[in-house]
mmCIF file of the N, C-alpha and C atoms, coordinates in Angstrom:
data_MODEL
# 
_entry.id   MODEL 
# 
loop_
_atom_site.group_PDB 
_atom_site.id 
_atom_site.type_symbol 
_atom_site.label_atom_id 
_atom_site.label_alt_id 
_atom_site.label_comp_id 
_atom_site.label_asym_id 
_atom_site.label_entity_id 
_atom_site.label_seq_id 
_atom_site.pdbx_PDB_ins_code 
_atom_site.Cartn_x 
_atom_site.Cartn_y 
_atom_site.Cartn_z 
_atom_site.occupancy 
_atom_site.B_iso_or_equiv 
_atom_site.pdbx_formal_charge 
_atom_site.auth_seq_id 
_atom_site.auth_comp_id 
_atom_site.auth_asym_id 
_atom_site.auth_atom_id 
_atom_site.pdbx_PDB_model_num 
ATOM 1   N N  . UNK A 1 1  ? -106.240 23.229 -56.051 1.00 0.00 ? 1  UNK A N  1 
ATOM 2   C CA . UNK A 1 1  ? -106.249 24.675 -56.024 1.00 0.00 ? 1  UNK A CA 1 
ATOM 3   C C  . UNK A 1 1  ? -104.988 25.184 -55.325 1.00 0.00 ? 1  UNK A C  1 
ATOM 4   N N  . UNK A 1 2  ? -104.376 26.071 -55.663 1.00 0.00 ? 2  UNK A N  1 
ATOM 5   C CA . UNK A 1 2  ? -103.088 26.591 -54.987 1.00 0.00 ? 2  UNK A CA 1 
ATOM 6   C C  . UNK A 1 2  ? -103.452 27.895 -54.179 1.00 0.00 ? 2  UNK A C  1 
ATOM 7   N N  . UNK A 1 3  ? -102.707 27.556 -53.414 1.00 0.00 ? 3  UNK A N  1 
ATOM 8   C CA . UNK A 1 3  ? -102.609 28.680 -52.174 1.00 0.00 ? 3  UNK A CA 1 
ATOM 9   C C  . UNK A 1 3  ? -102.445 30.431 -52.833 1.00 0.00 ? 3  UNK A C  1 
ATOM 10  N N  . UNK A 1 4  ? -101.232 30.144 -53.369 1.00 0.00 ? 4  UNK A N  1 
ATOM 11  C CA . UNK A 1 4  ? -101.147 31.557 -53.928 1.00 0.00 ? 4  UNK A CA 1 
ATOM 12  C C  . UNK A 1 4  ? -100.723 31.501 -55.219 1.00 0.00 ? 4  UNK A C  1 
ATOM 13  N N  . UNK A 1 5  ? -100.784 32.905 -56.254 1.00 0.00 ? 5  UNK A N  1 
ATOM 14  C CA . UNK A 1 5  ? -100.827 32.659 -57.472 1.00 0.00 ? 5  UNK A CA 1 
ATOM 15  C C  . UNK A 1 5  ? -99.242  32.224 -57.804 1.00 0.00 ? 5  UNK A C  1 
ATOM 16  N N  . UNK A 1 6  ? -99.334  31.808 -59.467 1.00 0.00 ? 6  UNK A N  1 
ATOM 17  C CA . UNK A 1 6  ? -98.293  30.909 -59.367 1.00 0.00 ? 6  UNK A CA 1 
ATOM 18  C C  . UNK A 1 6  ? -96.812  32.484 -59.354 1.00 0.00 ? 6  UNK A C  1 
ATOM 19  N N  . UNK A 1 7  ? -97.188  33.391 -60.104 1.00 0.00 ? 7  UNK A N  1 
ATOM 20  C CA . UNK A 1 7  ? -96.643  34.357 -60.446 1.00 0.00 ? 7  UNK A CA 1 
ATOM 21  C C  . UNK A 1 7  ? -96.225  34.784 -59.367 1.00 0.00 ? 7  UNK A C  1 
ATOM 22  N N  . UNK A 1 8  ? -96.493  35.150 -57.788 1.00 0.00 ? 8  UNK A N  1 
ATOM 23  C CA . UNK A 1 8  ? -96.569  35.743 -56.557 1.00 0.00 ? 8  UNK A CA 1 
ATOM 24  C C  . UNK A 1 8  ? -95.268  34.018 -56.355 1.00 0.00 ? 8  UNK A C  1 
ATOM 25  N N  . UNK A 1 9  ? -95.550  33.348 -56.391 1.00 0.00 ? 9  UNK A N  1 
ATOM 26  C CA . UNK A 1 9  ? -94.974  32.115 -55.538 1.00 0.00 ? 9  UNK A CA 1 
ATOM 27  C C  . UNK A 1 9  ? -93.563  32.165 -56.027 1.00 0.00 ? 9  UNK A C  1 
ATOM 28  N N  . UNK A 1 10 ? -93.258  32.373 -57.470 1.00 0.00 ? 10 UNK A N  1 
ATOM 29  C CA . UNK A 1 10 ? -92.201  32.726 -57.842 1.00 0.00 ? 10 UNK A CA 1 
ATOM 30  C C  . UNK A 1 10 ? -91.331  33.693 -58.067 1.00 0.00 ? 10 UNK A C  1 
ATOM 31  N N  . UNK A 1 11 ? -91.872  34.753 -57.151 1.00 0.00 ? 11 UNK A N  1 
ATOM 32  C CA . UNK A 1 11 ? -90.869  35.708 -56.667 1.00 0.00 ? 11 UNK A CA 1 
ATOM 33  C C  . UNK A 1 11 ? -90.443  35.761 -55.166 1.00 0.00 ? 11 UNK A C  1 
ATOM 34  N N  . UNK A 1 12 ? -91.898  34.700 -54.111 1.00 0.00 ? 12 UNK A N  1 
ATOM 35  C CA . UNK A 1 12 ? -91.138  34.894 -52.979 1.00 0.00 ? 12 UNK A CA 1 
ATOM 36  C C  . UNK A 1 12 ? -90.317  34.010 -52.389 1.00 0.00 ? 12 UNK A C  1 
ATOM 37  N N  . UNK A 1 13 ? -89.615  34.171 -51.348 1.00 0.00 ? 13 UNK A N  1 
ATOM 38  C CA . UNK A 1 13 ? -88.052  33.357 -50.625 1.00 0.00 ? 13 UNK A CA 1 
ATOM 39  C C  . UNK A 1 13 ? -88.831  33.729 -49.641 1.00 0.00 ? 13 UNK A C  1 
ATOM 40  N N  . UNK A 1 14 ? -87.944  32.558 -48.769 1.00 0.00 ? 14 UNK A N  1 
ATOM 41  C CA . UNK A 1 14 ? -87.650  32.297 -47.289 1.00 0.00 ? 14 UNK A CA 1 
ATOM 42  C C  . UNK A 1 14 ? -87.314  34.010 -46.640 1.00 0.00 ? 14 UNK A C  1 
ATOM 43  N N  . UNK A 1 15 ? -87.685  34.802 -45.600 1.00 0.00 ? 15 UNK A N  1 
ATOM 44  C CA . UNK A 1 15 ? -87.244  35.757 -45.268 1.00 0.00 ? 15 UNK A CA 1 
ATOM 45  C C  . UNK A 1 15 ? -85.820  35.297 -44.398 1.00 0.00 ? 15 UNK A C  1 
ATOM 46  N N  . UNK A 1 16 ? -85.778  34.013 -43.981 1.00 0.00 ? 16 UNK A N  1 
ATOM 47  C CA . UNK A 1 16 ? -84.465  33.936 -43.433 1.00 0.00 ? 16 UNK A CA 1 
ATOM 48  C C  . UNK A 1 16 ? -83.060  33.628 -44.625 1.00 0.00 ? 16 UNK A C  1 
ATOM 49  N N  . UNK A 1 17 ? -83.227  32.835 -45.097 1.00 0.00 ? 17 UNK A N  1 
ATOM 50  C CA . UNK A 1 17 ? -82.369  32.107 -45.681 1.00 0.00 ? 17 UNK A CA 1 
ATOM 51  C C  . UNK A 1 17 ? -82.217  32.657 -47.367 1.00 0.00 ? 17 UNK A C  1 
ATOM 52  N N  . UNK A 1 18 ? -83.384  33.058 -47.450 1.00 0.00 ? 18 UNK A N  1 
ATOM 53  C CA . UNK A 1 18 ? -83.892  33.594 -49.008 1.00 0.00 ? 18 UNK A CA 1 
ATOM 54  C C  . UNK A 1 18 ? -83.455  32.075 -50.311 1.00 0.00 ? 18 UNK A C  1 
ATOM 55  N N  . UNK A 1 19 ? -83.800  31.115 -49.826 1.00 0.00 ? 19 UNK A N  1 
ATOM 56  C CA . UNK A 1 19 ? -84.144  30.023 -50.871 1.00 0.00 ? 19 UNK A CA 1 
ATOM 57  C C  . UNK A 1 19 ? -85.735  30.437 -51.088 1.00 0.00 ? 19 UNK A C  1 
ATOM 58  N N  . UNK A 1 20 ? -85.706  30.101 -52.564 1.00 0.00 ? 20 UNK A N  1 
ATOM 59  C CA . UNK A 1 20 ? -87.506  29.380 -53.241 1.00 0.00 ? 20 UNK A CA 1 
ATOM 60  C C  . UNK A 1 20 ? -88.371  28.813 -51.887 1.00 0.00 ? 20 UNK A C  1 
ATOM 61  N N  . UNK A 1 21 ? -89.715  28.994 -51.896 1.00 0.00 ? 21 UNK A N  1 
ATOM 62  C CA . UNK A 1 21 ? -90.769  28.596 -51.154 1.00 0.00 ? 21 UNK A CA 1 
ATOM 63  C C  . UNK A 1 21 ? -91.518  27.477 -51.963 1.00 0.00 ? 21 UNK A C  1 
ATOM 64  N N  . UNK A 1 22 ? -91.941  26.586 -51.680 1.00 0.00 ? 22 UNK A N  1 
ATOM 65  C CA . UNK A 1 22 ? -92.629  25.588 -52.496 1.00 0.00 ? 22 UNK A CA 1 
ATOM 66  C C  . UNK A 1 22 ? -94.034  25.262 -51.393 1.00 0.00 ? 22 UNK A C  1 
ATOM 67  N N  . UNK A 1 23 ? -95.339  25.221 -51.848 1.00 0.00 ? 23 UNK A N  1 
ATOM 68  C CA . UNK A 1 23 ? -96.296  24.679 -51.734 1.00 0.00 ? 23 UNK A CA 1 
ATOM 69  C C  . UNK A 1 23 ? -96.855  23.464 -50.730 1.00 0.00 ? 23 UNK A C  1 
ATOM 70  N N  . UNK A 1 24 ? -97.347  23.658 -50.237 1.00 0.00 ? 24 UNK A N  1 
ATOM 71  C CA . UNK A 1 24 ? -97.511  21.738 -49.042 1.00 0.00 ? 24 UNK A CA 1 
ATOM 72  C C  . UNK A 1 24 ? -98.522  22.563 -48.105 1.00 0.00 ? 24 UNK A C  1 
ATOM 73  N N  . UNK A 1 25 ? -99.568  21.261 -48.496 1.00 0.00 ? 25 UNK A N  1 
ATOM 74  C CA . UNK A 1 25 ? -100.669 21.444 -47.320 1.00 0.00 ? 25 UNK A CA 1 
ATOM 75  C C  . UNK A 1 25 ? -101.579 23.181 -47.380 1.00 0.00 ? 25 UNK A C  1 
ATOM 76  N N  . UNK A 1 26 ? -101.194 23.553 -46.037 1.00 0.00 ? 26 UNK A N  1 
ATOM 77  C CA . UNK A 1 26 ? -101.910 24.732 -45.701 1.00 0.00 ? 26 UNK A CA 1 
ATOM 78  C C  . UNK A 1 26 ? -100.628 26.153 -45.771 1.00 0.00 ? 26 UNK A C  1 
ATOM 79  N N  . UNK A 1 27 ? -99.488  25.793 -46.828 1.00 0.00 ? 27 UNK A N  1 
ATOM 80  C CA . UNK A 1 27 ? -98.395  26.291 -45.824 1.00 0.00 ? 27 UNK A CA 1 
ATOM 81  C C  . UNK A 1 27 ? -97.337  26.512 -47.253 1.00 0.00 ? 27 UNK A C  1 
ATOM 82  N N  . UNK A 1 28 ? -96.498  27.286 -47.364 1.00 0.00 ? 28 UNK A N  1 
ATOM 83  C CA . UNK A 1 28 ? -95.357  27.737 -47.842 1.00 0.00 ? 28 UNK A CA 1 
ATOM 84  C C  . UNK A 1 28 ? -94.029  27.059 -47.063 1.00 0.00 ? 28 UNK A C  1 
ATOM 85  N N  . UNK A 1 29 ? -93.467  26.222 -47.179 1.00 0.00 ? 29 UNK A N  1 
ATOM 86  C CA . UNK A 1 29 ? -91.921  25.628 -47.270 1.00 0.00 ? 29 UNK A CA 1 
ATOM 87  C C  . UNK A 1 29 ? -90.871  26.365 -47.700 1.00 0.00 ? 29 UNK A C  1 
ATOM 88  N N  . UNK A 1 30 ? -89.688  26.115 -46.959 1.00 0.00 ? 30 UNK A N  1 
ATOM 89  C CA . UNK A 1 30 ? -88.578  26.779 -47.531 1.00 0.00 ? 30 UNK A CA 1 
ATOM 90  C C  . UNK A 1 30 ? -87.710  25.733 -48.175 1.00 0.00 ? 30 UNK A C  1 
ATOM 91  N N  . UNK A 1 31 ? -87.179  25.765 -49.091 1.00 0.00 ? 31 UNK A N  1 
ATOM 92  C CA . UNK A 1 31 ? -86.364  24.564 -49.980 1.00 0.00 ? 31 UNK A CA 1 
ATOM 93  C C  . UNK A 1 31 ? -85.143  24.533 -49.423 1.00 0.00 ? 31 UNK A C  1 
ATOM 94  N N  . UNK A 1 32 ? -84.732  25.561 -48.813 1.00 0.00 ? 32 UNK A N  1 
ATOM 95  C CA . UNK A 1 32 ? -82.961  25.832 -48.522 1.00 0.00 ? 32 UNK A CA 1 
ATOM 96  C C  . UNK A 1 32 ? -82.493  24.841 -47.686 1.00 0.00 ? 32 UNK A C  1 
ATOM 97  N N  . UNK A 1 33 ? -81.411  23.938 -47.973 1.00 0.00 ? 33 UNK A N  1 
ATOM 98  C CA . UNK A 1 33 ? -80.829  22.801 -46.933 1.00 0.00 ? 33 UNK A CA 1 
ATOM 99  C C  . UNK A 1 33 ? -80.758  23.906 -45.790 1.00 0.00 ? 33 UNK A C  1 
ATOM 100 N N  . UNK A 1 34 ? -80.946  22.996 -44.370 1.00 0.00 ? 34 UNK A N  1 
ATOM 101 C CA . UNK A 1 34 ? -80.816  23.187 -43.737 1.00 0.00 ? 34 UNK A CA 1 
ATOM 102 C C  . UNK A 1 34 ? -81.810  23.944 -42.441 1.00 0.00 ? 34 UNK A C  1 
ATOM 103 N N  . UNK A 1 35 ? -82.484  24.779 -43.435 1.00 0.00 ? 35 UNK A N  1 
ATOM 104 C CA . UNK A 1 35 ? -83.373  26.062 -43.124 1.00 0.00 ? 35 UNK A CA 1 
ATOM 105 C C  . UNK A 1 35 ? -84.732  24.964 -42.627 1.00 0.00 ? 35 UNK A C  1 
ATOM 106 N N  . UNK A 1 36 ? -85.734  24.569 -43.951 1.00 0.00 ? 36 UNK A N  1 
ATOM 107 C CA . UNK A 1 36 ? -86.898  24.029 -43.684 1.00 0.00 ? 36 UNK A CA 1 
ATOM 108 C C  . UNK A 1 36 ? -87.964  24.228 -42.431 1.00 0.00 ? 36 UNK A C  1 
ATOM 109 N N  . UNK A 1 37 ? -87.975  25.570 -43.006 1.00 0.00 ? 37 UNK A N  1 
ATOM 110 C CA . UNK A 1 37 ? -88.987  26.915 -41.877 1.00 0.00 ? 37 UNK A CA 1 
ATOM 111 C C  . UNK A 1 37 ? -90.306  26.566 -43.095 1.00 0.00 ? 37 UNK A C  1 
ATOM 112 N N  . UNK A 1 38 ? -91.517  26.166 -42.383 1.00 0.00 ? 38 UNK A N  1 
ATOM 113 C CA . UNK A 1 38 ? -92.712  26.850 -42.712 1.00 0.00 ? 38 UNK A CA 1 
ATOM 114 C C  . UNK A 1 38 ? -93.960  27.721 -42.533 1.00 0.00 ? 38 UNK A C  1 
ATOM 115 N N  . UNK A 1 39 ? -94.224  28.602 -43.796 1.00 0.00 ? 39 UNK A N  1 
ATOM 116 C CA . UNK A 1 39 ? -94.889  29.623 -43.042 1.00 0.00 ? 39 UNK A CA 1 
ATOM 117 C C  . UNK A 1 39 ? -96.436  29.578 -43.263 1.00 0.00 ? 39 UNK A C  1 
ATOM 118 N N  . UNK A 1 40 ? -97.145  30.062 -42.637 1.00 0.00 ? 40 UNK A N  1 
ATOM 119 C CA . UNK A 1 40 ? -98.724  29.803 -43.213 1.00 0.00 ? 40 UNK A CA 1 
ATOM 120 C C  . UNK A 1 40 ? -99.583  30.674 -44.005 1.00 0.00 ? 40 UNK A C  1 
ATOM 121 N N  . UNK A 1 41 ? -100.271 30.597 -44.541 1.00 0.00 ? 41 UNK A N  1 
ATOM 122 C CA . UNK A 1 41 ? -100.995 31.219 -45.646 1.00 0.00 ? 41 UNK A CA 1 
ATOM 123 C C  . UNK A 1 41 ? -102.351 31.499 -44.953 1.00 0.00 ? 41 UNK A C  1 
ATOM 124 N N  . UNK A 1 42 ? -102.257 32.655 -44.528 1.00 0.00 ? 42 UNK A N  1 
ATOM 125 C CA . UNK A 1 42 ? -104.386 33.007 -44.148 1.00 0.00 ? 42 UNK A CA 1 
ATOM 126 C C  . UNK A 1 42 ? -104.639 33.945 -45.147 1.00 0.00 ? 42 UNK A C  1 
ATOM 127 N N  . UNK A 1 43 ? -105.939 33.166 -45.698 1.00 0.00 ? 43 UNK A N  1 
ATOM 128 C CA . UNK A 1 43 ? -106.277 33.940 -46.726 1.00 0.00 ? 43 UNK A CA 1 
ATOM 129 C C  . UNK A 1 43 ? -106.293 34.386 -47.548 1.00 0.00 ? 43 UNK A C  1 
ATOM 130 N N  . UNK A 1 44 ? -105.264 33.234 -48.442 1.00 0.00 ? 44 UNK A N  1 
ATOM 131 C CA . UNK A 1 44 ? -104.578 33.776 -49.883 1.00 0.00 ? 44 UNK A CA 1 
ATOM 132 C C  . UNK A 1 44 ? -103.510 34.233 -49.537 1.00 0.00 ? 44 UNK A C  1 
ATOM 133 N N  . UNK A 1 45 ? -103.095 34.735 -48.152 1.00 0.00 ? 45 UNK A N  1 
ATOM 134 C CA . UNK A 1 45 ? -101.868 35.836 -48.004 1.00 0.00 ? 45 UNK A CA 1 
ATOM 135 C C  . UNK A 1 45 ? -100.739 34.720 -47.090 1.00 0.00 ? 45 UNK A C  1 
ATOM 136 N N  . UNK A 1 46 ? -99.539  34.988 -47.713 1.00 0.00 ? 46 UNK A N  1 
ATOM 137 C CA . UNK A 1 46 ? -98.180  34.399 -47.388 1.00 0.00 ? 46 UNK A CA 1 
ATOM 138 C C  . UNK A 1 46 ? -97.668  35.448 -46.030 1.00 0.00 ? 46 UNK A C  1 
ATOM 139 N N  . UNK A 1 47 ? -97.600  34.526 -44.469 1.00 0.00 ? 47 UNK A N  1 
ATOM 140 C CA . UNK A 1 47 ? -97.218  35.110 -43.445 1.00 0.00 ? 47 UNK A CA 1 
ATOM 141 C C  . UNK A 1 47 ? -95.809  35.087 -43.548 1.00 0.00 ? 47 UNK A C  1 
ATOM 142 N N  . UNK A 1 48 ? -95.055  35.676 -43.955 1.00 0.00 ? 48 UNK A N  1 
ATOM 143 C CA . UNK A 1 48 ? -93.682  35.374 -43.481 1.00 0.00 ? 48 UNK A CA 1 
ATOM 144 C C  . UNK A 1 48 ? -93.002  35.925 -42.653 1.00 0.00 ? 48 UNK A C  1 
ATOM 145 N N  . UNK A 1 49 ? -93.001  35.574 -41.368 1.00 0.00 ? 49 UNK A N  1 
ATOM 146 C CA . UNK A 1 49 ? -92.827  35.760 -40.061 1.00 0.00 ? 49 UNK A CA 1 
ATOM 147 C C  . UNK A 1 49 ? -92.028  34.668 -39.791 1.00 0.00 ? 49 UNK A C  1 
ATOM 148 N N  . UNK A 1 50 ? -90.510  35.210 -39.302 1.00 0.00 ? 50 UNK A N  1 
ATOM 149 C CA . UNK A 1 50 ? -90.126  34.143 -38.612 1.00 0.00 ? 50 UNK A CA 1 
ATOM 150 C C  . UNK A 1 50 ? -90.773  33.688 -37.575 1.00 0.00 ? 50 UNK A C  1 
ATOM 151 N N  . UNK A 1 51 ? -90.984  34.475 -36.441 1.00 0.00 ? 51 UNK A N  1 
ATOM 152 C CA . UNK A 1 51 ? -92.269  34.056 -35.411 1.00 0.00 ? 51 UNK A CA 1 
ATOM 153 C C  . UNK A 1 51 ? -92.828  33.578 -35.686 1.00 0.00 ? 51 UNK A C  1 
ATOM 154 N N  . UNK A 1 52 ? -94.256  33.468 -36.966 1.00 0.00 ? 52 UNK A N  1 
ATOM 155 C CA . UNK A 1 52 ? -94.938  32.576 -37.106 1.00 0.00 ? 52 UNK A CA 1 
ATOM 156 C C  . UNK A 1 52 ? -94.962  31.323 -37.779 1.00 0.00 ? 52 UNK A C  1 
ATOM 157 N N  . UNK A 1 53 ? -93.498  31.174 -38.278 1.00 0.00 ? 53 UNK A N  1 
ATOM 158 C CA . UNK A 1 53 ? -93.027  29.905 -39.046 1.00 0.00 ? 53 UNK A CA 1 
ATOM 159 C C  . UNK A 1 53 ? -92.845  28.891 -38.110 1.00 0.00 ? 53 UNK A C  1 
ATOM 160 N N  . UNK A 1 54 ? -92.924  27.712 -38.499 1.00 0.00 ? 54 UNK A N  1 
ATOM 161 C CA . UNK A 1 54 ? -92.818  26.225 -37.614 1.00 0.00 ? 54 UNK A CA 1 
ATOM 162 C C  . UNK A 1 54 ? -91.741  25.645 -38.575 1.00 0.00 ? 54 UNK A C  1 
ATOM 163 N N  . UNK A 1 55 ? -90.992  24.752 -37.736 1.00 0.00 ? 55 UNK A N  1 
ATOM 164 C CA . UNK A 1 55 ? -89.997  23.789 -38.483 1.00 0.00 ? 55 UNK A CA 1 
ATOM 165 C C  . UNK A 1 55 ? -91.068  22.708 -39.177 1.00 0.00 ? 55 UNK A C  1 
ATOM 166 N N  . UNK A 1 56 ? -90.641  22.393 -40.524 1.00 0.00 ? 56 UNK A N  1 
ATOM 167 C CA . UNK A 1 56 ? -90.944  21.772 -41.492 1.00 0.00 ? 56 UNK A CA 1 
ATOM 168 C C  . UNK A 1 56 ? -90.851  20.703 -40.930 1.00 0.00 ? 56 UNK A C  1 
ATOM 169 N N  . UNK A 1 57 ? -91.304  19.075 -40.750 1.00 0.00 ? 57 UNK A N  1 
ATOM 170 C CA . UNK A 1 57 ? -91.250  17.705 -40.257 1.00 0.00 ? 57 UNK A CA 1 
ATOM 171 C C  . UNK A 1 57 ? -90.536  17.152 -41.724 1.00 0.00 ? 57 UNK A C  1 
# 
């Protein structure tokens, strides 16, 4: 089951870096070298908060 719809996933970016977001776990990824900020999803809904983003492992 995916977090968010596929249509929604492919319009949003990284608020820092503005690369593509890709899917993992509980959580939205940022693809952009270098960047690899992730943000979390409560509730169907994409937080994108730098504040609440964690570095990607």
């Amino acid at each position: 089951m995916s977090l968010v719809e596929a249509a929604l996933l492919d319009i949003l970016a990284c608020p820092v870096c503005h690369a593509p977001l890709r899917e993992a776990a509980q959580e939205l990824v940022c693809t952009g070298d270098g960047c690899g900020l992730a943000y979390p999803v409560e509730d169907g809904i994409p937080v994108l908060l730098e504040d609440e983003a964690r570095r990607a492992d």
